[in-house]
Phi, psi and omega in degrees: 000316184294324186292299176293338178289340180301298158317328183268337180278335165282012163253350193250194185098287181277121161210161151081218194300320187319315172314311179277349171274334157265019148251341156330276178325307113016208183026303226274333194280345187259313162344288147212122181314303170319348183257000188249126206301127175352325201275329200265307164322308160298268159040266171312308200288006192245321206251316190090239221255148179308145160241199179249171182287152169307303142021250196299337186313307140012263219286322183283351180102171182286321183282044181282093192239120194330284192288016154270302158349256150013302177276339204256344178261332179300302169338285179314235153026309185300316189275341137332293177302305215237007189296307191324294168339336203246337197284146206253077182240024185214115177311341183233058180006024162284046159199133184321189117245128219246076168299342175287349144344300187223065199268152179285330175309321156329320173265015197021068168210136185249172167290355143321302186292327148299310221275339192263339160309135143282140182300342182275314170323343167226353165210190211243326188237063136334135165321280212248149194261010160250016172326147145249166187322325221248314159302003174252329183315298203305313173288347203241329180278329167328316241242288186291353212248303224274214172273026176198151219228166193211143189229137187228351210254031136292356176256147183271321175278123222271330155327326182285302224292317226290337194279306182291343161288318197314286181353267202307332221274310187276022168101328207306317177272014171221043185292181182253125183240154195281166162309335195249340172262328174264002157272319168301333178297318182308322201285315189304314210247357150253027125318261179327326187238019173250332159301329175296298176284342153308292166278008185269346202244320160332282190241091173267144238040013176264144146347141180190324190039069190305193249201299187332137178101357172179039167290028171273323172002281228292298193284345170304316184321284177275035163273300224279299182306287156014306172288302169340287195277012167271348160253025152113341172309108155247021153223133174223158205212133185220124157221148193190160197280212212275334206289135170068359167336270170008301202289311187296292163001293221269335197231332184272305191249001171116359203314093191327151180283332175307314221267317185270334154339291166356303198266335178280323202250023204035044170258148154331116191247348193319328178264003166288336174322074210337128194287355169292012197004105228238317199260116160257128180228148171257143184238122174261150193261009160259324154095195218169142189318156156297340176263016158276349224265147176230179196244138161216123203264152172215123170258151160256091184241171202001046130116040179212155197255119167247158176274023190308136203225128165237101193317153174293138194217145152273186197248049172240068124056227174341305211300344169276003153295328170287338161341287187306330197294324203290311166308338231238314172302321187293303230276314192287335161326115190246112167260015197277342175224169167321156188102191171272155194263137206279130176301134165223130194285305189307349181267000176194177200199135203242145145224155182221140182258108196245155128323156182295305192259017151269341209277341191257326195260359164250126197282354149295352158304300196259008140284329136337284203285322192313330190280350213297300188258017179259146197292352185258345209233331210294148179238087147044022192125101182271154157208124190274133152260127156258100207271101195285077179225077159031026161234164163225080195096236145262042205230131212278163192292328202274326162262006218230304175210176204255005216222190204260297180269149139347286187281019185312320174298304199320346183262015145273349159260029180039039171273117158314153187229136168220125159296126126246139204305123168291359179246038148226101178278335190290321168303339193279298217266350164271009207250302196299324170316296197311311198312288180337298174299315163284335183301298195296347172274312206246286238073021175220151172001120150239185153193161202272128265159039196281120185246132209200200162206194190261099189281009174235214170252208200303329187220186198262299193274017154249128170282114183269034177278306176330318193254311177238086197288274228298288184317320190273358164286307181310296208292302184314326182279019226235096175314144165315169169277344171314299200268326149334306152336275182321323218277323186282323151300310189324325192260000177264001188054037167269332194218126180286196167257322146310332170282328182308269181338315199272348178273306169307310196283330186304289187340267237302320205270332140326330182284290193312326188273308189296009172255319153331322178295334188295143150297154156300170170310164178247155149310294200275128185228016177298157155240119187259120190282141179285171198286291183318330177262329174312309196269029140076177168307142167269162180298113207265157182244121174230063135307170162205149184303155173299303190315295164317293191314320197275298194303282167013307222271321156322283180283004178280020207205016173232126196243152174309155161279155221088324175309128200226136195247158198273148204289319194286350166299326193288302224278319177280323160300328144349325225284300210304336174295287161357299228271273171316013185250164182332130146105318211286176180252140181237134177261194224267303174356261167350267203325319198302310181301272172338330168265345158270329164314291177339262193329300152321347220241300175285041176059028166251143180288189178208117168242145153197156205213156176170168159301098192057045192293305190327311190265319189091086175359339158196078158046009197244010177255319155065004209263032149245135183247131174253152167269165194290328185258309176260012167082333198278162214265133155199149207234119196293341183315333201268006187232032165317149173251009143245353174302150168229035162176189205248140145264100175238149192230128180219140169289084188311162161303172182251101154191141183261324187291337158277325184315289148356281177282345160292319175313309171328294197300311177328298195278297149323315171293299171273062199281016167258006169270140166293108176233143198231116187257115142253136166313164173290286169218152175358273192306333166330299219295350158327327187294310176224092161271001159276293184278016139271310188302311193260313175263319176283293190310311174288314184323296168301317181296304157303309138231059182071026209244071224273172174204148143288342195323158177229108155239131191277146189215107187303148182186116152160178220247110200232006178069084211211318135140200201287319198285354194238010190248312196227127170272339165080053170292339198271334187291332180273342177278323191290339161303311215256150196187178176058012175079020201305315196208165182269123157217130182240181194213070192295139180250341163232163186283348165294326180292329176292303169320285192294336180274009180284308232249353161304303174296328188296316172315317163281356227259139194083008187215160201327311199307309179350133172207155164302135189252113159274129144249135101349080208261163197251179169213293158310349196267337182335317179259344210269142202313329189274004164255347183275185179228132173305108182331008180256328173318319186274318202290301185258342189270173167214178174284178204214103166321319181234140170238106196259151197287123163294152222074318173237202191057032178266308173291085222283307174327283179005285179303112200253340196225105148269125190291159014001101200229164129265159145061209181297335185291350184260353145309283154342304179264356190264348171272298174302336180278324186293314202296331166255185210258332176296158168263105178283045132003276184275044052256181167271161199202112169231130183310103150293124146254338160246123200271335189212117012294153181306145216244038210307284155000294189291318191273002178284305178305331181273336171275338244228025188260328190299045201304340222215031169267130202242307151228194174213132179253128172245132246209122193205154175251013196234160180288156203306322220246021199219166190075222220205020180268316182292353191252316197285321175329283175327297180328270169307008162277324184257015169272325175313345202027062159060009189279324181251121179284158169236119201214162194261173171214131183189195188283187185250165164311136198201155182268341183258156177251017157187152164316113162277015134271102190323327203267288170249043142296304154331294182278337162291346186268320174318300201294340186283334186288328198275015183235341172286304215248010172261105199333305187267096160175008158353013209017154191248021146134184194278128171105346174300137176348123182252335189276339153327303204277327188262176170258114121050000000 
């Protein structure tokens, strides 16, 4: 009995698709036993090879044989995986195609031996359901082959592959389009290249980056938004560099043709603006090429008001994808209640448009992609086009990446990838369908592969025969998709040449009446800073009640029951009650949490995000409390009983140039939020110094683009060596000009409370500018920085800080000291500590350094008559810090009456001692030379580059 039963279970079972995943398993198992899970393993080693049920033996005939079966599922797996190789996805048929992949003699199978297989035996979307192997072989290369080529097998999730073979399997990249849908498609791509050739003949020799070479774009474009808002997206956000912009611009968001006409010859557009006002553009007022400029647009599409943002890019390529991502966060983000602010992926959508030889060669790509799936960054799914043409500058694919595809890195983030021929728009606009449709199904990456060429060079005046002959021999024999296009209804009767011709002379005689509409050129080219930025902030008031401040601080000290915080934790928070009590003190910690209550209290959101921001790079921030036994997060921020909006804290990845600029993008989008980016330590944020240069510093000037943004930037000199010492306060003072941004260097926690809550204050209104703090790291606990709760109640911030104790004998005062930042600590420790009479000077804190303090430090010198000089006193090397920047300043307030001269460190190329020992002593010598007497300057006009050192 044990015997026959034995016999019967090795024959049964396997029939239809089951059959072929298990010899699928097979295969992999005489390969290596080890990849196939125990169980299936014993299995194989007691029974060997699968058979089929009687059943299908049946169905297949007497010659019916496993190991054709077998070979016909490898195959069949092969062409799935491996099609792509073989797929005809490139227009100008310069690259083989390795069709021999899958000749069946590879496979020891002729088509006979398919004709006796059935096709349900290796798939689940047969053509047909009496389909054979050899009508599912024919059909599955139609499908993997053709013009558009699909990569999967980098994905771990088997739900994902099976939904996109099903797609495809069943037809989805081979729909059918009606006649009135293949004329409108044709009326797209003669839109896109008669504008195009319109402005090569217009305007000759300007700039354009043209398009051409991969004008499916466009209708690719508008399928995939189409989709977008049909799964629910009332904001999409694009971003992408200069090539074929113009097109999009003029045809993906509406841009009147009048309005870019305009920017060619520089005349005045302001008034091209449609007067229903559909299109918005902000004007900076130095302003920027036209293929930088972006758009945002409100469309009514299937009976709902959408948003479309195509971003403002410098012509640093990558970096505006985390832009785009932080918009796109911003748009899904509900910040209106307490808690963390809750995500809905369907209300908005990033697509980003990348280059061939950028997407692989800037490592801002992949610090991008990196955010894709993480809970502070992820926006519900990106979806990347790589706008291919399969050159980069002048530089062939061979020199450009290491890799087979362009898009190759995505598939370490398990982003499906589809190849597809840009002279097939119908495969383009089915693709962009498919796409649409998996974001809204998965919520993740995908991305897009349009492999096309360039039909000029890098630009409209360079030849690119000089470099790239051979390519460029091709592209000149190589019809537009225009005529390709034409040529193929024509011969389908979907279109005549007359009906063509009539299509064409409308496009063209539409370019011509909107170029007729342009004003002259204008003359007057001054650039006038608007009023509201010139005249810097106005004066704000940010108390906060005593009453208010004590409860804040009650409940910022109250955890669910149970909760349980690890003690020596417990014990320093405790500590914050302490702080309200007679005498007590509040530190920076501290004051930053009370300013964030507050700011919640008065109905502004708070985002803030860095590398271990939840906790703080030294330990002094706490504002996630973890438990001790489950581990699980709770923020007392969220369960305030007077926020009125969300507080979220997110630990960033370690990168800074996407991180960075997703905030940005955050913040620009949402300019009612406070968002806050902090470094690791200062000297990090060097990492993304593009997106200080090109976007934050710049951004409102150029193109009208406000922000608020907060970046905390750690900074001062603890003998800690050069990466952990100087935030490269002078690179942001040499950036700054036009009111762009606030940067300061705070010496107490009141002053950080109150310039927080300066910003928060400001955040919606013309004035608004982005803030660099100079944030501390020894001064966080130490005693000469906190401040007494009468600091929060009654006070406000303070440009200038003058040292208490001295400057009190007006006569007296022969020096006034001029410090920032820890150096004003530094000396305010050493001034309580000496035994001398500091008599003959005064010592005054900047805390905000830029805008410059004219006003305030004019009043304080003009208290001195019998001040002979001013010194300014830094801790950072002479050409580093705030001296090159502060020198002038303070020269033209004196009006040459006081000399002025520095005491720091000497010029350097590192920006600190990597030795501890003399780090000290160089720091000794700079306090003992500020506050030491016989060093006096001998009066006004002497040499200050004599006096100093070197």
């Amino acid at each position: 009995m044990g015997e026959s039963s034995n016999v019967h279970e090795k024959s049964q079972a396997f029939y239809g698709p089951n059959l072929g995943y298990i010899i699928e398993l097979y295969e992999q198992y005489l390969e290596d036993p080890s990849t196939v899970d125990e169980e299936t393993r014993r299995y194989f080693d007691e029974n060997g090879a699968p058979v089929a049920s009687p059943v299908e033996a049946s169905v297949s005939g007497p010659s019916f044989d496993l190991e054709k079966v077998v070979s016909a599922t490898r195959l069949v797996n092969d062409i799935r995986a491996f099609g792509h190789k073989a797929a005809d996805i490139y227009p100008l048929k310069d690259h083989p195609r390795e069709q021999e992949l899958f000749e069946l003699s590879r496979y020891d199978l002729t088509e006979e031996d398919l004709l006796r297989i059935p096709a349900r035996l290796l798939s689940d979307d047969a053509p047909k359901p009496d389909a054979s192997a050899l009508e599912l072989f024919r059909h599955l290369l139609d499908v993997y082959t053709g013009t558009v080529a699909i990569e999967l097998r980098h994905l771990d999730d088997m739900e994902e592959k099976k939904w996109i073979r099903r797609q495809v399997e069943q037809g989805a990249l081979m729909q059918k389009f009606s006649k009135e849908e293949k004329i409108e498609l044709f009326t797209r791509l003669a839109e896109t290249e008669l504008f195009e050739s319109f402005l090569h003949k217009t305007y000759v020799g300007q700039k354009r980056f043209s398009i051409e070479g991969l004008d499916a774009m466009v209708p690719l474009l508008d399928a995939m938004v189409g989709g977008l808002i049909s799964s629910g997206s009332e904001h999409i956000n694009i971003g992408m560099a200069h090539r074929g912009r113009l097109n999009v611009l003029a045809h993906v968001l509406g841009k009147p043709y009048e309005m870019i006409f305009a920017e060619f010859q520089h005349a005045p557009n302001k008034e091209l603006i449609p007067s229903e006002g559909s299109i918005g553009i902000n004007f900076g007022w130095t302003g920027d090429v036209k293929y930088h400029l972006g758009l945002d647009r409100k469309v009514v599409e299937q009976q709902k008001e959408v948003r479309l943002n195509l971003a403002n890019n410098p012509s640093h390529l990558e970096f505006v994808g985390s832009v785009v991502e932080g918009y796109t966060r911003a748009a899904q983000d509900n910040r209106s209640e307490k808690g963390s602010a809750v995500q809905h992926d369907d209300l908005a959508a990033s697509i980003l448009i990348h280059g061939d030889a950028a997407f692989p060669g800037q490592g801002i790509v992949a610090e991008t992609l990196n955010m894709t799936n993480l809970t502070g960054y992820r926006t519900g799914g990106t979806v990347h086009v790589i706008a291919n043409n399969t050159i980069g500058f002048t530089t062939d694919p061979n020199d450009s990446r290491s890799t087979r595809y362009a898009s190759d890195i995505a598939k370490g983030y398990e982003i499906p990838v589809l190849h597809v021929n840009a002279d097939d728009p119908e495969a383009c606009v089915a693709v962009a369908k498919l796409i649409s449709e998996y974001r809204a199904k998965f919520h993740k990456d995908i991305l897009v592969d349009l492999i096309g060429y360039r039909r000029y060079g890098h630009n409209e005046m360079d030849e690119p025969m000089n470099t790239n002959p051979v390519l460029y021999k091709a592209i000149k024999g190589h019809q537009s998709v225009r005529h390709v296009y034409a040529a193929q209804l024509e011969a389908e009767g979907v279109m005549t040449k007359e009906e063509k011709a009539q299509v064409e002379q409308n496009i063209e005689e539409a370019l011509k009446a909107a170029r007729d509409l342009v004003p002259p050129e204008e003359v007057d080219a001054d650039i006038v800073l608007p009023e509201a930025v010139h005249k810097g902030f106005p004066k704000v008031d940010t108390t906060v009640g005593h009453d208010l401040l004590t409860q804040l601080n009650e409940e910022l000290l109250d955890w669910p029951e149970g909760f349980g915080v690890f003690h020596k934790l417990q014990k320093v928070l405790d500590r914050r009650r302490e702080a309200f009590d007679e005498g007590g003190k509040i530190d920076w910690g501290h004051a930053e949490t009370l300013a964030f209550a507050s700011i919640l209290s008065d109905g502004t959101p708070v985002r803030l995000s860095g590398q271990d921001s939840e906790r703080g790079t030294f330990a002094q921030r706490n504002i996630m409390l973890n438990d001790v036994e489950s581990g699980k997060k709770f923020s007392p921020l969220h369960q305030l009983s007077t926020a009125k909006a969300s507080f979220s804290v997110y630990n960033s990845p370690l990168s800074e140039g996407s991180v960075l600029g997703f905030e940005y993008g955050y913040n620009v989008f949402a300019q009612d939020t406070l968002v806050l980016w902090e470094a690791q330590y200062g000297d990090f944020a060097n990492s993304a110094q593009v997106m200080f240069d090109q976007f934050i510093s710049a951004g409102r000037a150029k193109w009208g683009q406000k922000s608020g943004l907060v970046m905390l930037l750690p900074h001062g000199y603890e003998g800690q060596g050069p990466e952990h010492s100087s935030a490269r306060m002078e690179r942001y003072l040499t950036l700054a000009g036009e009111k762009n941004w606030t940067v300061a260097n705070l010496s107490s926690a009141a002053q950080y409370f109150h310039i927080l809550r300066r910003q928060a204050e400001m955040l919606g209104k013309e004035e608004i500018r982005p803030m660099i703090i100079m944030t501390p790291k020894s001064l966080l606990r130490h005693p000469l920085a906190t401040s007494p709760v009468e600091a929060f109640t009654e006070e406000g911030f303070k440009p200038i800080i003058e040292q208490p104790g001295l400057g009190e004998s007006t006569e007296q005062v022969e020096r006034l000291v001029f410090c920032t930042g820890k150096m004003a600590i530094d000396l305010a420790e050493a001034v309580g500590k000496s035994e001398e009479s500091l008599d003959f000077l005064h010592i005054i804190r900047v805390e905000e350094i830029y805008p410059f303090p004219v006003r305030e430090i004019r009043d304080v010198i003009s208290r001195y008559p019998n001040a002979r000089e001013i010194v300014w006193v830094q801790e950072e090397p002479k050409n580093m810090g705030a001296w090159s920047y502060i020198e002038p300043r303070l020269e033209a307030v004196t009006t040459n009456r006081l000399d002025v001269r520095y005491i720091g460190r000497r010029r350097r190329s590192s920006p600190a001692e990597g030795n501890p020992t003399a780090h000290k002593q160089e720091q000794a010598r700079i306090i003992r030379e500020a506050l030491a007497r016989d060093v006096v300057s001998s009066g006004a006009g002497t040499s200050t580059y004599q006096k100093d050192r070197k």
